[in-house]
Phi, psi and omega in degrees: 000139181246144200249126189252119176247151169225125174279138168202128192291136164221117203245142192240081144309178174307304163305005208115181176247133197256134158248107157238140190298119194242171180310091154335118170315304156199137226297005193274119193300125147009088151000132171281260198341337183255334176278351186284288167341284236268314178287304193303321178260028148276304168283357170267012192245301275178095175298350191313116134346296195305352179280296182306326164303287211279320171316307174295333169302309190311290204239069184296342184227051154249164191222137200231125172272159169298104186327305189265335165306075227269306187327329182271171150189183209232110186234115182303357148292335163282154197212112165276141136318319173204123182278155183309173109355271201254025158278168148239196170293116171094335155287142180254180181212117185275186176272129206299136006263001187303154195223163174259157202251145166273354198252274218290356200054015199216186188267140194217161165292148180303345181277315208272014169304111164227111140352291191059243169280347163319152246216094183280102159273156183249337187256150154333296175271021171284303188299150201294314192280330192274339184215042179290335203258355212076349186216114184245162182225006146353117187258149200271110156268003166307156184070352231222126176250171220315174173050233213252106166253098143009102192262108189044065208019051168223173209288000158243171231240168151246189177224111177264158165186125156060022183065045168226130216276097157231056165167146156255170174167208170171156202314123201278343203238152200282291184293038183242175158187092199008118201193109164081051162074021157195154154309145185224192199221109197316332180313302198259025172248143194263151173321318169301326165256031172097004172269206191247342182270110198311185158232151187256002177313124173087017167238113177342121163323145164173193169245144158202152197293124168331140192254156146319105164235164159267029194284347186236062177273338185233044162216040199310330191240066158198062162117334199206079213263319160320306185104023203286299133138192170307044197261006194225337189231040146189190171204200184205181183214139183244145185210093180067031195102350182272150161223155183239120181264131165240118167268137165311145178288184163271145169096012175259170123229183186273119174257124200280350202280349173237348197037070134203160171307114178209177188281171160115152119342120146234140168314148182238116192292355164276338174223155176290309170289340211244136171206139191278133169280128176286332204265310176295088215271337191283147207256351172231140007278011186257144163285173220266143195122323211245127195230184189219099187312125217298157164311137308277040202302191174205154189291082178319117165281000169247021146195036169094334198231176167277109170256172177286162213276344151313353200233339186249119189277086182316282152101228202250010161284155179278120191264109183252157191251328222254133177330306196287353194279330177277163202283300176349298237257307173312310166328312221263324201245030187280348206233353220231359197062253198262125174322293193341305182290353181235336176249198213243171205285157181255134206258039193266348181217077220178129179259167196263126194175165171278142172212159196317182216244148196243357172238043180224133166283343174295108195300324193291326188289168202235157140222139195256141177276144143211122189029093170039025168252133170293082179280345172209139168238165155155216261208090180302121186295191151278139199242124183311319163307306192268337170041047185213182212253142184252146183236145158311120177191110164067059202173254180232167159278147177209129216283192211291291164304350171241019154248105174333107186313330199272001178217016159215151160297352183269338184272131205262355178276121192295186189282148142263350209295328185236054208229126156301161179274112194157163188318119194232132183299129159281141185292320181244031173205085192272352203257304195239049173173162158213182157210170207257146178238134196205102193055058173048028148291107205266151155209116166298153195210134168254153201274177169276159175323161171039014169240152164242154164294102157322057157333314178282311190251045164004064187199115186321115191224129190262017183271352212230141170250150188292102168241162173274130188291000000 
C-alpha cells in the first residue's frame, strides 16, 4: 500500500502566505480529495488570494471548497479576466439555496448537503450574488414555516422550506389572500387576521349582512377604495356561535327584507344612493355588486330602480345632497384635492332658484338649486319678448332692464332712490318699454304690441310715435 506524502513549505512575508511545492517524497501526483483537506486547511489559516493563485498554478484543475462558506468554492480552471466585486479569482457561488458538497465536488441541493464547520446560510441575501450591490431587496424566511407565507398583509405571498425562500408569487383572484399555506377567499378569514369573516361571540342565532368595515383597509386598489366591505354578495349566519358565510350565486344578491341571495336590485341600508346591483361585476371604486345611482337620483326601495330624489322615500339611509358627497365623484377626483373646484357649486345652503355659475367668468352661465341640490347647470338664454340677454339674478335668467345699474354692470334699470313715484322713459330704450319707480323702487314695464311710451301722458299709447328723448 502506498502512503502519499507531499512536503510542502509555507512562507509567510509581507504580501502573504505562499504554498510552495517542494520535491514529492514520491512521484505519483496527489490525491483531489488529500489535496482539497490540505488546501482548505491552509485557507482556514489565511484570507490571501495569493495562496489560492499558487495553488492553482501548481494544481490547475483543482477544486477546493471554501473554508468558511458552504455555498462557495474554488474552482482553478476558472481564470476571470476581470474578476467580480464580490468573488475573488477562482471563485465560485452556487445558486441560492444550493451549497456545495464536499463529497460530489459540485453544487447540491441544500438537503442533500452537510456543511460541517462551514458557515450554512439561509437567507438569499446572505449570499454574495443576492447582496452584490449593497443592497438586497430578497424576502426572509428565517423564523417562517415550512409552505405559502403572507406578505405584508396583502394578496402576496413568498414560499419557505426548511427557512428558505424558494418561491414568491400572488393570489390570481382580488378577494383571496393567503392563509394556512393556500390562497383562501377572505369571506373565510377571520378580521383579525386581515379577512372578511365576522365572529358571531355575542351574537343572537341569525342571518346578518357583512357590516361597513376596514377589513380591505390595505387593500384601496383592489375593489373597495371606501371601506364599504362585503354587502350585496354574501352573508353569513351565526348558529350558537358558529358562524357559517354564504356567498350569493351569480346574478343574485343579498336582500335584507328575505334574508337571502335572490335576483333583482336591494337597497343598502347606510345610503340612499349606493345600492346593490346583480349585473355590475366590476370592482372600482366598489366592491364588486354594489353601484351607485348617477348624481341626483336616489335608490327606490319601491322600485327598484334609481329615481329622482323627489320621488324617493330615504326613511333612515343617508340622503346625500351635495355633488362632491357622491362617492363616483369623490373617485373621479381623488388625485384633484378639493371636488369643489372641479365640480359645479354646492346648493346645500342655497334656497331654490338659479345663481350665477361659481367656476366660470362668463356672467350668463348658470346653476339652478332645488331643494338643496344642483338640479341644472347651463347658458341664460335670450329673452325673446324683450329681446336681449338673460343673466343669473335673484334667482331667475333675467333680462338686461330689470337689472339694477347699482348691483351688476350689465344692468340697464336705473336707480329710483332719490325719483318721485311714477313712469319714467329709459334712456337707452325711449320706445317700447319704461319703467316705473314706486317707494323708491325700479320695475321695468313693456308696453303691449303695437304701442310706445307717451311722454306727456307717461303711459304706453297706440296714439304716439316712438322718438327718443
Amino acid at each position: 500500500m502506498k502512503v502519499l506524502v507531499l512536503s510542502i513549505v509555507l512562507c509567510c512575508v509581507s504580501a502573504g502566505a505562499f504554498l510552495v511545492q517542494t520535491q514529492p517524497l514520491h512521484q505519483s501526483t496527489p490525491g483531489q480529495q488529500s489535496l482539497q483537506i490540505l488546501t482548505k486547511t491552509l485557507l482556514s489559516l489565511t484570507n490571501h488570494s495569493a495562496v489560492v493563485e499558487e495553488i492553482c498554478r501548481v494544481y490547475p484543475t483543482l477544486i477546493i471548497p471554501h473554508p468558511g462558506e458552504c455555498q462557495l468554492y474554488y474552482n482553478c480552471s476558472l481564470t476571470y479576466t476581470s474578476v467580480p466585486a464580490h468573488l475573488e479569482q477562482h471563485m465560485v457561488e452556487c445558486n441560492y439555496p444550493d451549497l456545495f458538497s464536499e463529497k460530489t465536488n459540485q453544487c447540491e441541493n441544500f438537503t442533500d448537503v452537510c456543511c460541517g464547520a462551514r458557515t450554512e446560510f439561509k437567507d438569499k441575501c446572505s449570499y454574495r450574488h443576492g447582496n452584490q450591490n449593497g443592497y438586497c431587496h430578497f424576502k426572509s424566511c428565517i423564523g417562517d414555516p415550512d409552505g405559502m407565507v403572507q406578505i405584508f398583509n396583502f394578496h402576496n405571498f413568498k414560499i419557505c422550506f426548511k427557512e428558505r425562500l424558494v418561491g414568491e408569487g400572488s393570489c390570481k383572484l382580488w378577494f383571496e389572500l393567503p392563509y394556512k399555506g393556500k390562497c383562501t377567499s377572505r369571506l373565510d378569514i377571520p378580521v383579525s387576521k386581515g379577512g372578511l369573516m365576522p365572529s358571531c361571540t355575542g351574537k343572537n342565532d341569525g342571518i346578518y349582512r357583512f357590516d361597513h368595515s376596514s377589513a380591505l383597509e390595505n387593500f384601496l386598489y383592489y375593489g373597495d377604495y371606501f371601506h364599504i366591505g362585503r354587502v350585496c354578495d354574501a352573508y353569513y349566519k351565526c348558529l350558537g356561535g358558529t358562524i357559517t358565510v354564504v356567498k350569493c350565486e351569480n346574478g343574485t344578491v343579498f336582500h335584507m327584507d328575505s334574508n337571502t341571495c335572490k335576483p333583482g336590485n336591494s337597497s343598502l341600508p347606510n345610503s340612499c344612493q349606493l345600492y346593490c346591483n346583480p349585473e355590475k361585476t366590476s370592482i372600482d371604486p366598489f366592491p364588486v355588486n354594489v353601484d351607485e345611482c348617477p348624481y341626483p337620483l336616489q335608490f327606490s326601495e319601491t322600485t327598484g330602480r334609481c329615481e329622482n330624489f323627489t320621488e324617493v322615500a330615504c326613511g333612515t339611509r343617508k340622503e346625500e345632497k351635495y355633488t362632491c358627497d357622491y362617492l363616483e365623484t369623490k373617485y373621479l377626483n381623488r388625485h384633484q384635492g378639493n371636488c369643489y373646484y372641479v365640480n359645479p357649486g354646492d346648493c346645500l345652503h342655497l334656497n331654490d332658484g338659479v345663481y350665477p355659475h361659481p367656476h366660470s367668468k362668463n356672467l350668463t352661465l348658470f346653476i339652478r338649486c332645488y331643494r338643496n341640490r344642483l338640479v341644472e347647470e347651463g347658458n341664460c338664454p335670450i329673452d325673446r319678448e324683450w329681446g336681449t340677454q338673460t343673466y343669473p339674478y335673484k334667482g331667475n335668467c333675467t333680462h338686461r332692464f330689470a337689472i339694477s345699474t347699482s348691483e351688476a354692470s350689465y344692468g340697464l334699470l336705473p336707480s329710483c332712490s332719490s325719483m318721485q313715484d311714477g313712469n319714467y322713459q329709459f334712456r337707452t330704450r325711449p320706445c317700447d318699454a319704461y319703467y316705473r319707480c314706486e317707494g323708491g323702487r325700479a320695475t321695468a314695464v313693456k308696453c303691449p304690441e303695437h304701442t310706445y311710451y307717451d311722454v306727456t301722458s307717461r303711459r304706453c299709447s297706440s296714439a304716439v310715435a316712438c322718438y327718443r328723448v
